[in-house]
C-alpha positions in Angstrom: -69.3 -27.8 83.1 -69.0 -28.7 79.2 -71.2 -25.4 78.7 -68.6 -23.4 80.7 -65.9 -25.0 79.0 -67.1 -24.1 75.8 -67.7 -20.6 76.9 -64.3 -20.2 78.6 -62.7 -20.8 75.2 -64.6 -18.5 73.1 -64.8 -15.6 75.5 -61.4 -15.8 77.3 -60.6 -14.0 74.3 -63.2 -10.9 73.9 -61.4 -10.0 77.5 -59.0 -12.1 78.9 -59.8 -11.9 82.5 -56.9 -9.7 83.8 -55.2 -9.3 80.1 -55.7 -7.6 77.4 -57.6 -8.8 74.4 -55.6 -11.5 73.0 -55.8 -13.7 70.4 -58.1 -16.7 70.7 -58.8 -15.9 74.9 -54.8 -15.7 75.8 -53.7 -13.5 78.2 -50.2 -12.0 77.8 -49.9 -9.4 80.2 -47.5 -11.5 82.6 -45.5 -7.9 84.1 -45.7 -4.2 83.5 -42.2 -4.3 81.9 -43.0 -6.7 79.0 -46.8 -5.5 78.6 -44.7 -1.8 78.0 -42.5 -4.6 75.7 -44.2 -6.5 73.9 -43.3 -9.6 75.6 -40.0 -8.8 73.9 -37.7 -11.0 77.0 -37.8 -14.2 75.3 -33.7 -14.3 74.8 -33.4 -12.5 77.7 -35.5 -11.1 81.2 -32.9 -10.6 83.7 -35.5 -10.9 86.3 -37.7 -13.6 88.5 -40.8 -12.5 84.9 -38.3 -15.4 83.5 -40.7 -18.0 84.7 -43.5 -16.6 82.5 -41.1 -15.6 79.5 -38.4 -18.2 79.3 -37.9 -20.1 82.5 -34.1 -21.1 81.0 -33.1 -17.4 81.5 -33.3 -18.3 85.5 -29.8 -18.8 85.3 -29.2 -15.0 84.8 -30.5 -15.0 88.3 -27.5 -14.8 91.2 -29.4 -13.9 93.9 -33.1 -14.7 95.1 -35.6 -12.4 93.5 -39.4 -11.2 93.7 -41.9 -9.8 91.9 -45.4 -9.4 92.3 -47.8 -7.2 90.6 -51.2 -6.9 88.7 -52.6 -5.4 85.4 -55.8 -3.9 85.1 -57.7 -4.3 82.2 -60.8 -2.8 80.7 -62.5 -4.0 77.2 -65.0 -2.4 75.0 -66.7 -2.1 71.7 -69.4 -1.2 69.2 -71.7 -4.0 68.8 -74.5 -4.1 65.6 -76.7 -6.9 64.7 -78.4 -7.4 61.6 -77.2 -3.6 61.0 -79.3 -2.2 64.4 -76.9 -0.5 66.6 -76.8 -2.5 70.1 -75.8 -1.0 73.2 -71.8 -0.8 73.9 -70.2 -4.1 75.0 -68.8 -2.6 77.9 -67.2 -5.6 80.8 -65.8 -3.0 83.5 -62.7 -3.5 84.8 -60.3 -7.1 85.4 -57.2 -7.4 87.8 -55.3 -10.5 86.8 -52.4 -10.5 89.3 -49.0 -12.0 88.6 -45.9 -13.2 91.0 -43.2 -14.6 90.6 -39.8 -15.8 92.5 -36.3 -16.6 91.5 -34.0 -18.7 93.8 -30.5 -19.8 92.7 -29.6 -23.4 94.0 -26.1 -23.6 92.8 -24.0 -21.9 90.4 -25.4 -23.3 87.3 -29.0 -24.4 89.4 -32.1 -21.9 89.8 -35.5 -22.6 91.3 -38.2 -20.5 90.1 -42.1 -20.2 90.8 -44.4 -18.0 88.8 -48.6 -17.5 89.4 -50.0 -15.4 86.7 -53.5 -15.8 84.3 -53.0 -17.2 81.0 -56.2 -17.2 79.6 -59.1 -15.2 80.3 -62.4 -13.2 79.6 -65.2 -11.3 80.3 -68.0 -9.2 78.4 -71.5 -7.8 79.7 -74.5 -6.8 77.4 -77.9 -5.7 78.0 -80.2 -8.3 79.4 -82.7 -7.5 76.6 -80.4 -6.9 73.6 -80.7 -9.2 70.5 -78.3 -12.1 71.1 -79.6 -12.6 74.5 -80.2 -16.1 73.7 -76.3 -16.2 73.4 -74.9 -14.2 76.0 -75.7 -11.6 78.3 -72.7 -11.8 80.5 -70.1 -14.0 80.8 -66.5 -14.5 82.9 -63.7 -17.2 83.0 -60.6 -16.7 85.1 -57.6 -19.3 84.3 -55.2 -18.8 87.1 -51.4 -20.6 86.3 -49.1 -21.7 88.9 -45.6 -22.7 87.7 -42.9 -24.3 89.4 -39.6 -24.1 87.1 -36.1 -25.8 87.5 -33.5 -23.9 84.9 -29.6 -25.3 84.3 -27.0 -24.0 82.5 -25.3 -26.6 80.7 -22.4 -24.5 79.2 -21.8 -20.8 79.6 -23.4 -20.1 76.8 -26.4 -22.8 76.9 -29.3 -23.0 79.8 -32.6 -25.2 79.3 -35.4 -25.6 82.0 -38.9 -27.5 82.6 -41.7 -27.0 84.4 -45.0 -28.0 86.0 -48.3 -25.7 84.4 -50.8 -26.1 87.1 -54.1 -24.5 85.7 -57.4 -24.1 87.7 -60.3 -22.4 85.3 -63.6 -21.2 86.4 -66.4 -20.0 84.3 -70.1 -18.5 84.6 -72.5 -17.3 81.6 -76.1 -15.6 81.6 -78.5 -15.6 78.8 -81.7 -14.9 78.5 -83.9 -17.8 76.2 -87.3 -18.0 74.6 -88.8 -21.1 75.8 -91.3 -22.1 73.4 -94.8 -23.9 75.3 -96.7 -25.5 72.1 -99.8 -26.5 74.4 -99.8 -22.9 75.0 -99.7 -21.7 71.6 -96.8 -18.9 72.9 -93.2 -18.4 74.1 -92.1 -17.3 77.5 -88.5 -15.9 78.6 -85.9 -17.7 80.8 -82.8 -16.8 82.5 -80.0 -19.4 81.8 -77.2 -19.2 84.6 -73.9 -21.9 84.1 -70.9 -21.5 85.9 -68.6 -24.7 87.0 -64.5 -25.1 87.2 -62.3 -27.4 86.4 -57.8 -28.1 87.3 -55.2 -29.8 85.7 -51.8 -29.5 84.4 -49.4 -28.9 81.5 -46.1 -28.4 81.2 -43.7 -26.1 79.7 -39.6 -26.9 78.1 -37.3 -24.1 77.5 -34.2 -22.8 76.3 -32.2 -20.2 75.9 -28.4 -19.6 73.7 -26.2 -16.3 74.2 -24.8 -16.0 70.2 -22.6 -13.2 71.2 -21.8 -10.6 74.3 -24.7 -8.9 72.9 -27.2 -11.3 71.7 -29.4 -13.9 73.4 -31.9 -16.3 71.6 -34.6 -18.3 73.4 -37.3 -20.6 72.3 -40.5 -22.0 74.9 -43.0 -24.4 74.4 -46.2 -24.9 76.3 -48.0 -28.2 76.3 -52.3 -28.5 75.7 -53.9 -28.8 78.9 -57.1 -30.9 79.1 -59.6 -29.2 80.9 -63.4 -31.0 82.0 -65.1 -28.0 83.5 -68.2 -29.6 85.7 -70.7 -27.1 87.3 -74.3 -26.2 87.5 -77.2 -25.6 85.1 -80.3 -23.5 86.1 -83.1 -22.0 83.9 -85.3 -20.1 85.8 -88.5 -19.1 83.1 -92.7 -18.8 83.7 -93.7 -22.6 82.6 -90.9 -24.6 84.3 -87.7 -24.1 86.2 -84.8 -26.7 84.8 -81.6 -27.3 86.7 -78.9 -30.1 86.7 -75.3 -30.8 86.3 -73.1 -29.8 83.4 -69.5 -30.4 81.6 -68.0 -29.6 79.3 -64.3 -30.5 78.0 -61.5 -27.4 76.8 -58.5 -28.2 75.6 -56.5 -25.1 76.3 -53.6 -25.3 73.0 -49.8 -25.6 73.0 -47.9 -23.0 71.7 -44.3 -22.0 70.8 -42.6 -18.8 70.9 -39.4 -17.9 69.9 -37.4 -14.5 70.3 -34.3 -12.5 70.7 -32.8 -9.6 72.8 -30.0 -7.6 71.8 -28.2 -5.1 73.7 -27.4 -2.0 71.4 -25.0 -0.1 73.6 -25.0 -0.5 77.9 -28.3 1.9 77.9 -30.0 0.7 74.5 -31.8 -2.6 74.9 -34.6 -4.5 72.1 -36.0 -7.4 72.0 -39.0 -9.3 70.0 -41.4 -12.5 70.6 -43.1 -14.7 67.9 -45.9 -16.9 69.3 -47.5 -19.5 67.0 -50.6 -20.8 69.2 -52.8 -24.4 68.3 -56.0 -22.7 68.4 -57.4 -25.5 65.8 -57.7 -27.5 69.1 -60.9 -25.0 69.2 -63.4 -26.6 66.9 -66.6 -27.2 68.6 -67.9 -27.2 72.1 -70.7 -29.7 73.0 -72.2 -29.0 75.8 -73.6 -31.7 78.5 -76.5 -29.6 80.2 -80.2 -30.5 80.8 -80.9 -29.4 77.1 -77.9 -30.5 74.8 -76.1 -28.3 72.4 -73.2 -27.7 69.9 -71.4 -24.7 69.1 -69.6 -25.0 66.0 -66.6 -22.9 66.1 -63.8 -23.9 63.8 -60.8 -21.9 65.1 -57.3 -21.8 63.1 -53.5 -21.7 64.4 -52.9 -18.3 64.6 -49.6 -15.8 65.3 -48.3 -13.3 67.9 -45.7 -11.4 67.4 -44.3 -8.2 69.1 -41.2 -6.0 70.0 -40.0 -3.7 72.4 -37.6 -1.2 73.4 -36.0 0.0 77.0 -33.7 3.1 77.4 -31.5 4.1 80.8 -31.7 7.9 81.2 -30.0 7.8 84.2 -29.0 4.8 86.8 -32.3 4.8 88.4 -35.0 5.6 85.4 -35.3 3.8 82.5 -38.8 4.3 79.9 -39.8 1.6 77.5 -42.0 1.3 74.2 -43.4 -1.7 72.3 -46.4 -3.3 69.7 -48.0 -6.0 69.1 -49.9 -7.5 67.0 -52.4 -10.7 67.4 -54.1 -12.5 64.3 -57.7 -13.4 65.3 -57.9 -17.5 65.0 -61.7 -17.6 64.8 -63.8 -18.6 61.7 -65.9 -16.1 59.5 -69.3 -18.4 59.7 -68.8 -19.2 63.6 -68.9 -16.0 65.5 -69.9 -15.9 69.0 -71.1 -12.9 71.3 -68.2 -14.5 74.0 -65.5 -13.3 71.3 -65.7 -10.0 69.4 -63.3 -11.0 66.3 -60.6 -8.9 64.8 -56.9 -8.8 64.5 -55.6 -6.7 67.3 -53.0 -3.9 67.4 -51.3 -3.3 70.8 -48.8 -0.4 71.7 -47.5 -0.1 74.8 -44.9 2.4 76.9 -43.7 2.4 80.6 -41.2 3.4 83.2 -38.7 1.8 85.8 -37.4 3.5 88.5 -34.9 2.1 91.3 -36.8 3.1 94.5 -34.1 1.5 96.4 -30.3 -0.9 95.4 -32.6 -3.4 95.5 -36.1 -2.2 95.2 -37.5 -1.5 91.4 -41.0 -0.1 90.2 -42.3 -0.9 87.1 -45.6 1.0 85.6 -47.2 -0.2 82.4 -49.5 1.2 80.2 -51.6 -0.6 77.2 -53.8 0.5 74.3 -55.0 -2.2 71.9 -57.1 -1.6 68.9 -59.1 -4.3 67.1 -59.9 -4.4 63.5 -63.3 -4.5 63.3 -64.7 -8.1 61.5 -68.3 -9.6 60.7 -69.2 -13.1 61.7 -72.0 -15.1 60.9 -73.6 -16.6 64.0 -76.1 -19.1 64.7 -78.9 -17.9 68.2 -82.2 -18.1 68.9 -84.5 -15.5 67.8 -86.1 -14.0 71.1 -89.4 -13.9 69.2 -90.4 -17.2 68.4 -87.4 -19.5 70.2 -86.3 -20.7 66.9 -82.6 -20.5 65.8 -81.8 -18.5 63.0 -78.5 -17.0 61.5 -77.6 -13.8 62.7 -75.4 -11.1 61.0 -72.6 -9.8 64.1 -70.5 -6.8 63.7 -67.9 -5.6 66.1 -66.3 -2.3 65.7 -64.5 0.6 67.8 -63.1 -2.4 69.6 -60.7 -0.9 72.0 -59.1 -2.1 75.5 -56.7 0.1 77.8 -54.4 -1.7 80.1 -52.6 -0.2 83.2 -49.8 -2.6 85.1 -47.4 -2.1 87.4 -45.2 -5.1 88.8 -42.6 -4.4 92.4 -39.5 -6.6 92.0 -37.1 -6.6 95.1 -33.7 -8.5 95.7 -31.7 -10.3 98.6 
């Protein structure tokens, strides 16, 4: 539904359904190795993860290969309006799950498949707090399922494609003041949306070994044109309103580029930098029973992050990484669905070789957001008019626990 569409973009970001808070409403927690990372296996992953991170590294694959996992993910901030302290934006808990296989064809051939949530989001308020009119709770779930075909054209030189199937769902509740003018007064109504939408993308890859030592990789993912289509109801005293809705997302392309380098057999690094089209963003209009516009006004914005893996013995291994996400969204277009602010993400985890073929990987994931002002546009709960409101978001904080099982033939 255009209203969920519009809401899917702007809130996938305060909490990524199963990610942490990214930038825009990406999700980047794809395995508990390269959360603990910072999606720092761009040149290189060594792993089935390749289909998320750079499908071309496949070809590192030489036998078939699985991993499936999930991170948990829990968001939550400060919220004031107007300088009055609101009650904590608090979501609860999201599982986005990820899976992956790799399966060599040939020598220089690999098949690989990948599921895991790109985008997401999910924030709860208090039904009576003072942006009702905007949002009192609201989740989208983007689910991704990704064949990939990588070749290695030289010994040195492997490119790969594949499909992006997305399937998006969304659902939003707010409370609005309908105004009754024959009434002389203003009565509240509950505003429910939720609708989902699929359709696909597509992703190119590649990845160069410079030296021994060092592999480079780049991978770019295509827009995907999303018309989410649902249901509208407003429940309120004078009159209950339902109907279809849409609204169309354009989920953006992106590019990232990064390195891995192996300092010594036990000493590995490697670092990401993701350029993202959130401009696609602008505005939302939303085709429901009572029309509207949400002006947002997004700009391109950059990820970038490194990590670290050390081998204390054959069997155990313990990582460390940061990231850092610039916030895309506009000073005079806030929205309650996105708390704003840069975002600081450290992470740290473990590996251990249960079995020759059997590995566990545990995750963990702190992120810090800066905390920002926006100037928003609602309706005033007193009256039903819209007026500008002032929106702060501070203590903005997330943890994220992962752990991904990856077992081979």
């Amino acid at each position: 539904m255009k209203v969920c569409k519009t809401s899917v973009v702007a809130m996938a970001a305060a909490m990524s359904a199963g990610a942490a808070l990214g930038a825009g409403f990406g999700l980047y927690e794809a395995s508990a190795r390269g959360n603990a990372m910072g999606g720092g296996l761009v040149g290189s992953t060594g792993d089935a993860t390749a289909n998320y991170y750079n499908p071309a590294n496949l070809t590192e694959s030489t036998n078939i290969t699985f991993t499936v996992g999930v991170s948990f993910i829990n968001p939550f901030c400060d919220v004031t309006v107007d300088g009055r302290r609101q009650q904590k934006m608090d979501a609860g808990w999201f599982p986005p799950p990820h899976a992956y296989v790799a399966a060599p064809i040939t020598e220089d051939l690999v098949f690989g498949f990948g599921s895991f949530c790109e985008y997401g989001l999910g924030t709860k308020y208090d039904n009576d707090w003072a942006l009702k009119g905007d949002t009192t709770e609201t989740t989208i779930e983007q689910f991704t399922f990704n064949p990939n075909i990588a070749y290695k054209i030289t010994e040195d030189w492997s490119v790969a494609f594949g499909a992006r199937m997305s399937y998006i769902t969304f659902e939003n509740y707010k409370t609005m003041t309908i105004p009754v003018p024959q009434l002389n007064s203003v009565f509240p109504g509950r505003v429910h949306l939720e609708g989902d939408d699929f359709n696909c993308g597509y992703m190119l890859a590649t990845q160069y070994k410079v030296t021994d030592d060092l592999d480079v990789g780049i991978v770019y993912r295509s827009r995907i044109n999303h018309r989410i289509e649902g249901d509208f109801d407003l429940n309120s005293r004078p009159k209950n309103i339902s109907g279809d809705a849409s609204a169309k997302l354009v989920l953006p392309a992106s590019v990232t580029m990064g390195a891995n380098y192996d300092f010594t057999k036990k000493f590995r690094g490697g670092a990401a930098l993701t350029w993202t089209e959130w401009s696609t963003i602008n505005h939302i209009d939303f085709n429901i029973p009572m029309p509207r516009t949400q002006e947002l006004n997004w700009h391109d914005a950059w990820r970038v992050g490194f990590g670290f893996e050390y081998d204390f013995t054959e069997a155990f291994c313990g990582r460390i990484g940061y990231s850092y996400d610039w916030d895309p969204s506009a000073d005079a277009h806030g929205t309650t669905m996105l708390p704003p602010g840069d975002r600081h993400i450290v992470g740290f985890g473990i590996g251990y070789k249960i079995l020759e073929d059997l590995r566990i990987d545990l995750g963990y994931n702190f992120i810090m957001m800066e905390s920002e002002t926006r100037m928003m546009a609602a309706q005033d709960s007193s009256n039903g008019a819209e007026r500008i409101f002032r929106f702060e978001c501070d203590n903005s904080y997330s943890h994220i626990a992962s752990v991904s099982l990856t077992y081979s033939f």
